[in-house]
N, C-alpha and C positions, 0 to 999 in steps of 0.2 A: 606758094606757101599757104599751108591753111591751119587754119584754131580749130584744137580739140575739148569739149564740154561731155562731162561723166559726171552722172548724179545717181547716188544711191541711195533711195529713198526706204525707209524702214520705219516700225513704229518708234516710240520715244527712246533715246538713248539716253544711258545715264551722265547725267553734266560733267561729272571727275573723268568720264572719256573721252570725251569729245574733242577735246582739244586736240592729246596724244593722238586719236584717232584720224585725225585730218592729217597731221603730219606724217602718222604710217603711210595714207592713203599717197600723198605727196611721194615720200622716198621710193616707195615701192614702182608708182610708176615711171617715175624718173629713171629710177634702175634700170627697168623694162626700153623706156625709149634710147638712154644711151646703149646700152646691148643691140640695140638694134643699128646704133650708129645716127640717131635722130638727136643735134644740138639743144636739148629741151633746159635752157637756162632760165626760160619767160615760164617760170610755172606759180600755180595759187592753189591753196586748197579753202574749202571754211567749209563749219561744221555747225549744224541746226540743231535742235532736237530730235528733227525726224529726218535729216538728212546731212551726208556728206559729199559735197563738191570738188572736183579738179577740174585745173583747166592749164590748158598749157597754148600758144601761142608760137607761130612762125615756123611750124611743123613741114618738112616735104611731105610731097602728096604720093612720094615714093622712095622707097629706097635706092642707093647708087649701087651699081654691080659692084662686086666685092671677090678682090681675090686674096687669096692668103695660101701661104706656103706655110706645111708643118714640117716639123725635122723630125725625123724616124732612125731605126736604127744604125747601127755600122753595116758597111758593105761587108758581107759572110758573119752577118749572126746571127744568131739561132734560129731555127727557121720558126717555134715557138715567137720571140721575139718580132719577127717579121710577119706575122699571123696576124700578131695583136694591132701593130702598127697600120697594115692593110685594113683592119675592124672599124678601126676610130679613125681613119681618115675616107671612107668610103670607097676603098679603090678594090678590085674585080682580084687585081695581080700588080708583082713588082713590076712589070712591066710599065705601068701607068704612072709609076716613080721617075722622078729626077733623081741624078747621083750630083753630087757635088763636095769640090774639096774643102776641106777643112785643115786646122791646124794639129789637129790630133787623126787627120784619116782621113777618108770617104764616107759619106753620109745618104741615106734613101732620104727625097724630100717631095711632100705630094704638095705637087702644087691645086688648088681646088677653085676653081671660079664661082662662083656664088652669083647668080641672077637677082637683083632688086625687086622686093616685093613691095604691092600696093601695102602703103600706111594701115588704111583702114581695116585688110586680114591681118597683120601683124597686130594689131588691137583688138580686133576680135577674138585671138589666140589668148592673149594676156590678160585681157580684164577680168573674166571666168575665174583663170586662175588664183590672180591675185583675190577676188572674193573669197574662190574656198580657201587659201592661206593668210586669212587676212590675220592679225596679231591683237585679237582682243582679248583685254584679260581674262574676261569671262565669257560665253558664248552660250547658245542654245539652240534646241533644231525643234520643229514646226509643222505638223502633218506626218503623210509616212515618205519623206524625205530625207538624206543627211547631211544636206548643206546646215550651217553653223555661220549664226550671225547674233550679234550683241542682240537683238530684236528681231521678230520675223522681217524679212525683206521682200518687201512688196512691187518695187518697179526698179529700173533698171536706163535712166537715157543716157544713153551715148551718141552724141552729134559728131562728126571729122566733114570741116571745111561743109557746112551745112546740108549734111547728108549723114541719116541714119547710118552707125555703124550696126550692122546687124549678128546677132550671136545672142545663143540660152544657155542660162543658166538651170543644169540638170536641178531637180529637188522633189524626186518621187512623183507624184499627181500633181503638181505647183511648180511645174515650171515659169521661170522667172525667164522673158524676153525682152532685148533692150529693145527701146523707142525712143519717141520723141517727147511725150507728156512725160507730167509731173502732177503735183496739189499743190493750191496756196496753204494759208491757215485751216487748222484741223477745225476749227469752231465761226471764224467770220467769212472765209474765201475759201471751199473746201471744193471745188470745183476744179476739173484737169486743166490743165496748162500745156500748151503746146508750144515747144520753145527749141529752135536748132542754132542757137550762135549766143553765145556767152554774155551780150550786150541785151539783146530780149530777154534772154531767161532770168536776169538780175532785174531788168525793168516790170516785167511783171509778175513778179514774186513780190516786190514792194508792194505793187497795187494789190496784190492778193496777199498782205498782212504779213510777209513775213521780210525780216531784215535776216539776211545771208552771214554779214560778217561781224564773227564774236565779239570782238573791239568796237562796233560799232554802235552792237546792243550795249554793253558795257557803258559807254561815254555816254547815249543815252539815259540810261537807269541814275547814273552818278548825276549827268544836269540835271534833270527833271526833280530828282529825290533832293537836290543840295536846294531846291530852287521852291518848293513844297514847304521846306522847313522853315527857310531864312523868311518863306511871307508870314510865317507865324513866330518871330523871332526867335527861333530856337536852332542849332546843330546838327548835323545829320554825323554819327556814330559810322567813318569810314571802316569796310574793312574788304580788303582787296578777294580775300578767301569767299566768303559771302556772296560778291558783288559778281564773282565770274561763276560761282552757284545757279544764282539765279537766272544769268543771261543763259544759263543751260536748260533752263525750264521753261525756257518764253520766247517763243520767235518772233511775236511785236509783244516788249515788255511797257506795261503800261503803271509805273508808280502811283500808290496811292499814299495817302498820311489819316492814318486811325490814332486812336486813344484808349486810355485804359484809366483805372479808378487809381486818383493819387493816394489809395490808403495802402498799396502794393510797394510807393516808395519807401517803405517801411524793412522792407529786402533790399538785402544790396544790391549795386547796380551791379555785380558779377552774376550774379543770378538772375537777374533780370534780363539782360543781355543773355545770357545762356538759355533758357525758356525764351526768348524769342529767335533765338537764331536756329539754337539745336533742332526745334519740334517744328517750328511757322515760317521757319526763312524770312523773319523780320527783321529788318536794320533798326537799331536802337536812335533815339535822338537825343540831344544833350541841352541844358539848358543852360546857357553862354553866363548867366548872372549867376546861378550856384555851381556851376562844374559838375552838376550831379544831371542824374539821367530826367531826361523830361516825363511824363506821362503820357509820352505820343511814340509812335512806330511808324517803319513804312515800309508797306507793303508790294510787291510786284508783282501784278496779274500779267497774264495771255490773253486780255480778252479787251475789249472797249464797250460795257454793258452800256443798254439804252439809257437808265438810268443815271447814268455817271458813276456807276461804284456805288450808289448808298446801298443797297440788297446785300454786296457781296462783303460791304465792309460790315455790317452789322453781323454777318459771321462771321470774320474774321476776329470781330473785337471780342465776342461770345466766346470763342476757342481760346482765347487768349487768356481771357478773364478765366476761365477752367483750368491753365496753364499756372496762373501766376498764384491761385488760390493754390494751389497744390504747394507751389513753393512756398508761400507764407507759411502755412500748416508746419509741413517739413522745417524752416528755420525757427519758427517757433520751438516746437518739439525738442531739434536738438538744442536749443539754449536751456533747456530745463536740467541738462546734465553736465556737471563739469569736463575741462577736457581731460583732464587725469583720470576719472572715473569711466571716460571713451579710449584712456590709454589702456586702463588695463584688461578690457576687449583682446589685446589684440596679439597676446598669449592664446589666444583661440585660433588667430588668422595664420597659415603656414604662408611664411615667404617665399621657400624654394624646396624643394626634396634633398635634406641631406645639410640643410643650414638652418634649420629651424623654424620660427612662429617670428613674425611681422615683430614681436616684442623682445626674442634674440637678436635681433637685428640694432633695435633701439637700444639695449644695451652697451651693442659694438661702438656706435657711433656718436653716444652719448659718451663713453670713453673717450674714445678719439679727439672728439670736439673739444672735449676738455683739457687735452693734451696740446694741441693744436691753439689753443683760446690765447697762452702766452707770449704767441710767437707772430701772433697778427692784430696784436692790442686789444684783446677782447678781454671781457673778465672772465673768469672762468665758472664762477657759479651761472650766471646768468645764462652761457652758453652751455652747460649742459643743462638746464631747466629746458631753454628752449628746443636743446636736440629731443628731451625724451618727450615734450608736448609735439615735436612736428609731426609726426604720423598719427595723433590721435584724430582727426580728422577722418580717417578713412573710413573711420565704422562707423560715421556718423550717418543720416538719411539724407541728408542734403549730396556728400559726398555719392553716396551710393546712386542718386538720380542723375546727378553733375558731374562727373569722376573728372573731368577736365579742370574742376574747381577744389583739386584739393592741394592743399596749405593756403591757399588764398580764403576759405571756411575758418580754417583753424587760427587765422586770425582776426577772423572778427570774431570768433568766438573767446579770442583770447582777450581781445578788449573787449568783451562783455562783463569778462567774467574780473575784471581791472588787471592785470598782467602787465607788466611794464611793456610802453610800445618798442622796447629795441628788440625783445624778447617774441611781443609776437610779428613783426616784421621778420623777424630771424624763420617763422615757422613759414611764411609764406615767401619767403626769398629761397627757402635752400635749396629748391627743385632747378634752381636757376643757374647757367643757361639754358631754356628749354630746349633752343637749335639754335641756327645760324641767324645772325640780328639780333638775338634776343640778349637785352644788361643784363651785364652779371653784377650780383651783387657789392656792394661796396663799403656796408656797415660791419665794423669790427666780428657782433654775433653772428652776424647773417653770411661772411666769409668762413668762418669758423665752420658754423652747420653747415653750411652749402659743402666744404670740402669736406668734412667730415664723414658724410654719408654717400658722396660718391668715393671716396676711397675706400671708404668701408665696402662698401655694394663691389667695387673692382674685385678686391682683394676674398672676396667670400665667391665669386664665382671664379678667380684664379684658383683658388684653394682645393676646389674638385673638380676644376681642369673643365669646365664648361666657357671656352674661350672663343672671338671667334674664330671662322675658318671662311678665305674666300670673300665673297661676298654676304653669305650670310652671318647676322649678328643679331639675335631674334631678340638679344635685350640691352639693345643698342646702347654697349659695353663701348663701343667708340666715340658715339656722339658723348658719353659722360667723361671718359678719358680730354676729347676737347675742353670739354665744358670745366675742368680742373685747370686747365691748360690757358684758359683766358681769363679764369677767376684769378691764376698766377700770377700771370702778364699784367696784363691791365690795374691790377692793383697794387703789383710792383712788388711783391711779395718774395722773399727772402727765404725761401723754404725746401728742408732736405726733408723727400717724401716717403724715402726707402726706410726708415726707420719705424715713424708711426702706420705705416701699412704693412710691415714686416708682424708685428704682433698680434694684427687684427687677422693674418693671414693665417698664423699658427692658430689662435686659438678657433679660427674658422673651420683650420684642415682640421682639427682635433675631434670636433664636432664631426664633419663627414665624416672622417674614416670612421668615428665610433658608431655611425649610423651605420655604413656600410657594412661594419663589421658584424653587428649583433645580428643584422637579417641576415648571414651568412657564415655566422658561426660554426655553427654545428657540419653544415656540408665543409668548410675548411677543417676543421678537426677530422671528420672523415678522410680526406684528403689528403691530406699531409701537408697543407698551402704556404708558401713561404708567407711571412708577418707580412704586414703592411709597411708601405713608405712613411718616412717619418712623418711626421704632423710639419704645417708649413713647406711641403714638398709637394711637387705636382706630381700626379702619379705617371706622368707620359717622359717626365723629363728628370735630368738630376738638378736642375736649379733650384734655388728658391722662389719663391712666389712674387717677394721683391724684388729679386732681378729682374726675374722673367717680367713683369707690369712695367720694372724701371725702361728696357726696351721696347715695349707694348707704348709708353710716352713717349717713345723716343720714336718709332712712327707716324707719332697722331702731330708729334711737335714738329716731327721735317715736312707732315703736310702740310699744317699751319703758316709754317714761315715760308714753303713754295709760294702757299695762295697771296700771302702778303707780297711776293715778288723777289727772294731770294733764292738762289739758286741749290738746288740738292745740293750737292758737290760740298760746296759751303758748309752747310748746315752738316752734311757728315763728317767733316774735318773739326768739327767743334764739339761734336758730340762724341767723336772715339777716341779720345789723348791715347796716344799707344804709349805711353811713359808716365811712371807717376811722379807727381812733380817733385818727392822730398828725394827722390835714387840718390845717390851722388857717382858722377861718372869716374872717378876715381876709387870708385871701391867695385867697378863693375866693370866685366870684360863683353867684348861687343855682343856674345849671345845673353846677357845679363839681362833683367830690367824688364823685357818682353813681355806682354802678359800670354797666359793661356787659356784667357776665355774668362777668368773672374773676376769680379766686379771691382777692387781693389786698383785693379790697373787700368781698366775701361772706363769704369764708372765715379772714379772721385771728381766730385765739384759737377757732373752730368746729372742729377735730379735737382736741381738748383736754375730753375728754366731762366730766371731773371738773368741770372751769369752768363748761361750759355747764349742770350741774346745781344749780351753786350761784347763777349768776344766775341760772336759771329758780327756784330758791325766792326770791332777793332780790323779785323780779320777781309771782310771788303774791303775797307777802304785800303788798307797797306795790299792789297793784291791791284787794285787801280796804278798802283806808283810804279815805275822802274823798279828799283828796288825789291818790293813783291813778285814780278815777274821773272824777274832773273833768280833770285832766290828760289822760289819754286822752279826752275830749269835744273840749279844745282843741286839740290836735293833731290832729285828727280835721276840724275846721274848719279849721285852717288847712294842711291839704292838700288840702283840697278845694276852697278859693279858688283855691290855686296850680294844682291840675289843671284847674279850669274855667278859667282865664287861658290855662295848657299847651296846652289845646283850641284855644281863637280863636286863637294863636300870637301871644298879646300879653305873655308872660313876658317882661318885661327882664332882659338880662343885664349886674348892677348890682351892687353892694355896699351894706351898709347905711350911709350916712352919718347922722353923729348930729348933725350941722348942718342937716338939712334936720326934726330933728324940730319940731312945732310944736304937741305938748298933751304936759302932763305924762306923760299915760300910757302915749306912744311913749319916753320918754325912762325912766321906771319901767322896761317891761321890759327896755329895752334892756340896763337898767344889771344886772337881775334874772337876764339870758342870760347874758351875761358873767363875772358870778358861777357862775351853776351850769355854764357851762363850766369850767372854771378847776374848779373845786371836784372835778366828774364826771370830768374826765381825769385829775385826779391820784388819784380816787379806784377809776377802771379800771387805771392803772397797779399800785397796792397791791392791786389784785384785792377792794376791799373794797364788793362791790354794794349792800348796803344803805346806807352815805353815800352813792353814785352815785345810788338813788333819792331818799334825801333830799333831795341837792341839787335833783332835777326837781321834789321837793316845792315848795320854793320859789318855784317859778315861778304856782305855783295863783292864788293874789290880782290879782301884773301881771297875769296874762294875762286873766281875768276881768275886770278894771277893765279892760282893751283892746280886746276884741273888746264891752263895755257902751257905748263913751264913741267910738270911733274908727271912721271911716268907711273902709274900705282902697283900696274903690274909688273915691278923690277924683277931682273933674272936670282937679285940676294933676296933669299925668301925672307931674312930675318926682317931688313929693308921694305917689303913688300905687306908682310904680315904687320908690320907698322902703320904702313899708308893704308892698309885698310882699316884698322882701330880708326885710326883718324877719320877715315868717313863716317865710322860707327861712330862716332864724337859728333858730327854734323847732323846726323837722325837722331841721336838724342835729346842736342840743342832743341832743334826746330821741334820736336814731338811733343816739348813741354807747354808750347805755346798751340800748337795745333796739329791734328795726323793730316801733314800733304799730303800722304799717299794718296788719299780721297780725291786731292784736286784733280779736275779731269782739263784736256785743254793745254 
């Protein structure tokens, strides 16, 4: 067995690749060595700035003979067929075929022996490859070459069991050959290295200034920078995004702690942290006695100057101080204008093509919020103040150099300007949840706005049918569908959505099409062109815009509750009632009740997430019991009677008579349906699911003694078309509580 070592050294690669990069590097060769039939479980990758490493461990130093039998076609077919066959298994003639029997025939089978090749050619083959296919986001070529590499690529070591693997990498006049050397540090140890086994080449890469593994730079940067601060009592401002930035800039990361002029705390600490992180890749530090930011930084060089750092930090502090000057100016400036007088800016700014100016939009939502303000204890004056102030930020200068900082602007400008704080809380809460971790809001205005303008934003891109598709979602219309979905949740919220999104959609679509329409007037008059879809209609569908969204939640919700640990299945048995709950089965015959696709029978009580969470827990737990189990068996039979009848198209359309019953235990359940209806609708009415399942509990015993003791398909049709109402009375029951169909299992 021997260890294989590959290093690909290149100039600087960008830090947001690096990581991914090493793990392509990982998969791909992994791929290659199982292919080959090489156990390659012992593998490592790590990623430098100027380099990425594999290694793998316990490799043969050859492959084992290998045989393999392909199966080809039948005996006497076509002799096309037999061509192809002979092509892709390398044989001359049938001749060199095996025949063998099978349970459908005779079969050609080539059997192919495969001689074991040395490790080190089978890697010379692949590595090539795998560099010209390598999966970088972005690439670029170097000379009059075509190879294509994040950075030019300048060497190439490939060690197997401490011997050069040997192979070139083509690339016009620059050809790249692998070897043994490497370079330490580009600035303190820039000297080649000559290294064949995995344990030297790690040993002296450290003495030549460079640390190999990203985790390692990392805990690094984080001890030294926490350890800098606390000797000056002050906080180091973690941030994990930052922290593995830098360790991609620095192959020995060397922290330092600079300063800056305390007349800049004068700026918030959002923008203070932003101007150090955005432009200088500086960590902010905190001072533990005010909660507020210190007037210190810390910085992370590549280098160990003779000096100790004072040269490089005096520039440092200099760019900084250029930095932080800019932002005072800019927050000064914008606090000379109110935010109302930056809201009406934004009649200038277009939102989207076919939805209007950034200030149609404030409108919508300013609406909305206000409609919305009664139903989540907010006042409603206050919450629409604060919807039509949240976007005035955006034309502010502050916003325009920080766009990461806006509503978080617009509230300090709003306590500048004195604005009640729940009001400017509300403008710098409503963008929230930003993604996944991130609190969602939980002050009455700030729930209000926050849903406000992600319903609105859904509902004006459903409107003109800009939805996503696939994987792409270029205005991450999912993540804000979440972010509605946990502001629901989490704050326990009580809310039918398909109503106040229903309006904002009409009067969204009303807008497009009239956009649409005037720049294509004249050529539709020419034309003859049928009118447009109604306003609130998407043009690709016949729904409406609320339904369509109301299922667009009803994806985003069953991811949700997967991720939390509930099982799909579930969560679409609570989410599709195939019954609405007020029918009465006495006024409906078994084709009755059914819906066909509109919302009315899908969707009552289903945009109500808080609901739908608690009967999906009623709904677990009674599937745990006997009683759940078995009840979903008989359910389960007795639609499957009804669909095989559905099929021959012998379903009568009947009602259950209890005069035609003729064994007690059509008259048992009967009596036992009837009960857990009655019980289950009063007990969907009080929203109390666990009675609702009880009641279906009930049913376990009848139904059991029924399908033991009674024949459904009798030879007296009358008889017959009875016992099936009666199952149609069992998919009733249970649909009102949940669609088993869904149950998988």
């Amino acid at each position: 067995m021997a260890d294989l070592l590959l290093e690909l050294f290149s100039e600087e690669i960008p830090a947001r690749m690096q990581r991914r990069a090493a793990a392509d590097l990982e998969r791909l060769m992994k791929e290659r060595l199982r292919d080959a039939g090489f156990p390659a479980n012992d593998t490592t990758a790590f990623a430098t700035p100027r380099r990425l490493t594999f290694v793998a461990t316990g490799l043969p130093e050859r492959q084992e003979d290998r045989r393999e039998e392909r199966k080809g076609p039948k005996v006497g077919a076509p002799d096309k067929a037999v061509e192809g066959f002979l092509r892709s298994a390398g044989l001359s003639s049938i001749d060199e075929a095996q025949i063998q029997d099978g349970k459908k025939g005779s079969f050609y089978v080539a059997v192919i022996e495969r001689k074991g090749r040395p490790t080190a050619e089978i890697l010379a083959e692949a590595i090539p490859e795998i560099v010209r296919s390598f999966p970088w986001p972005k690439s670029m070529r170097w000379g009059n070459g075509d190879l294509r590499w994040v950075r030019p690529l300048h060497r190439v070591l490939c060690c197997f069991g401490g011997e050069v693997v040997a192979f070139t990498i083509e690339n016009g006049d620059r050809p790249i050959r692998s070897g043994d050397v490497t370079q330490g540090h580009r600035f303190m140890a820039p000297a080649e290295i000559q290294a064949r086994s995995f344990d030297g080449y790690a040993a002296k890469l450290r003495a030549a200034k460079v640390i190999l593994d990203p985790d390692e730079r990392e805990e690094r940067i984080l001890g030294e920078a926490r350890a800098l601060c606390q000797a000056q009592g002050l906080e180091l401002v973690e941030d994990k995004g930052l922290l593995a930035e830098v360790a991609g800039l620095a192959e020995w990361p060397v922290p330092r702690i600079g300063r800056f002029d305390p007349k800049f705390l004068a700026v918030p600490d959002e923008v203070l942290t932003a101007a150090m992180k955005g432009h200088q890749k500086y960590f902010s530090v905190r001072d533990p006695g005010t909660g507020r930011l210190a007037p210190r930084f810390v910085t992370v060089a590549n280098v160990e100057p003779e000096d100790g750092g004072a040269a490089m930090m005096t520039g440092y502090e200099r760019v900084l101080t250029a930095r932080l000057s800019d932002a005072l100016f800019l927050f000064e400036q914008d606090k000379k204008t109110k935010l109302e007088d930056h809201a009406e800016k934004l009649s200038g700014v277009t939102f989207f093509e076919g939805l209007g100016t950034v200030a149609d939009k404030v409108d919508r939502v300013a609406a909305l919020a206000r409609e919305i303000a009664p139903k989540v204890g907010a006042d409603p004056d206050k919450t629409e103040r604060a919807a039509r102030l949240a976007k005035a930020d955006l034309v502010t200068e502050m916003v325009g150099e920080f766009p990461e900082l806006q509503g978080v602007m617009g509230r300090y400008y709003a306590l500048e300007e004195g604005v009640e704080p729940e009001i400017a809380d509300a403008i710098r809460d409503h963008y929230k949840p930003a993604g996944q971790g991130d609190a969602v809001p939980t002050a009455p205005v700030s729930v209000a706005v926050a849903l406000a303008d992600k319903l609105a934003t859904l509902a004006m891109f459903w409107s003109i049918g800009k939805t996503p598709t696939g994987s792409s979602d270029p205005f991450a219309l999912r993540r804000m569908a979440l972010g509605v979905i946990q502001i629901v949740l989490e704050n326990g919220l009580r809310l039918s959505l398909s109503s106040p999104v229903g309006e904002v959609a009409r009067e969204a679509g009303r807008r497009g099409l009239a956009a649409r329409d005037e720049g294509s007037s004249m050529a539709s008059s020419a034309a003859g062109d049928a009118p447009s879809a109604p306003s609130g209609h998407l043009p690709h569908g016949g729904r409406t815009v609320a339904s369509d969204l109301l299922a667009f939640f009803h994806d985003r919700l069953t991811v949700y509750l997967r991720d939390q640990g509930h099982r799909y299945d579930h969560v679409a048995a609570v989410l599709a009632p195939v019954r609405e709950r007020g029918d009465q089965a006495s006024d409906r015959t078994p084709g009755e009740g059914r819906p066909a696709g509109g919302p009315a029978a899908r969707e009552a009580g289903s945009d109500d997430f808080v609901l739908v969470v608690r009967k999906l827990a009623a709904l677990e737990a009674f599937l745990k019991t006997g009683d759940g189990e078995n009840l979903t068996a008989a359910y389960k039979r007795a639609t499957n009677i009804l669909r095989a009848e559905a099929k021959k198209g012998e379903l009568p359309e009947t009602k259950t008579d209890p005069a035609l019953f003729s064994q007690d235990e059509e008259r048992a359940l009967h009596e036992a349906l009837t009960d857990a209806r009655a019980r289950s609708v009063q007990a969907l009415e009080e929203e109390d699911f666990e009675s609702a399942m009880s009641a279906l509990a009930a049913l376990r015993k009848p139904l059991d003694a029924f399908f033991d003791a009674v024949t459904v398909n009798a030879e007296d049709e009358a008889l017959r078309a009875n016992r099936l109402a009666l199952l149609d009375d069992i998919k009733e029951v249970c649909e009102r509580v949940a669609d088993f169909a869904k149950l998988e299992g």
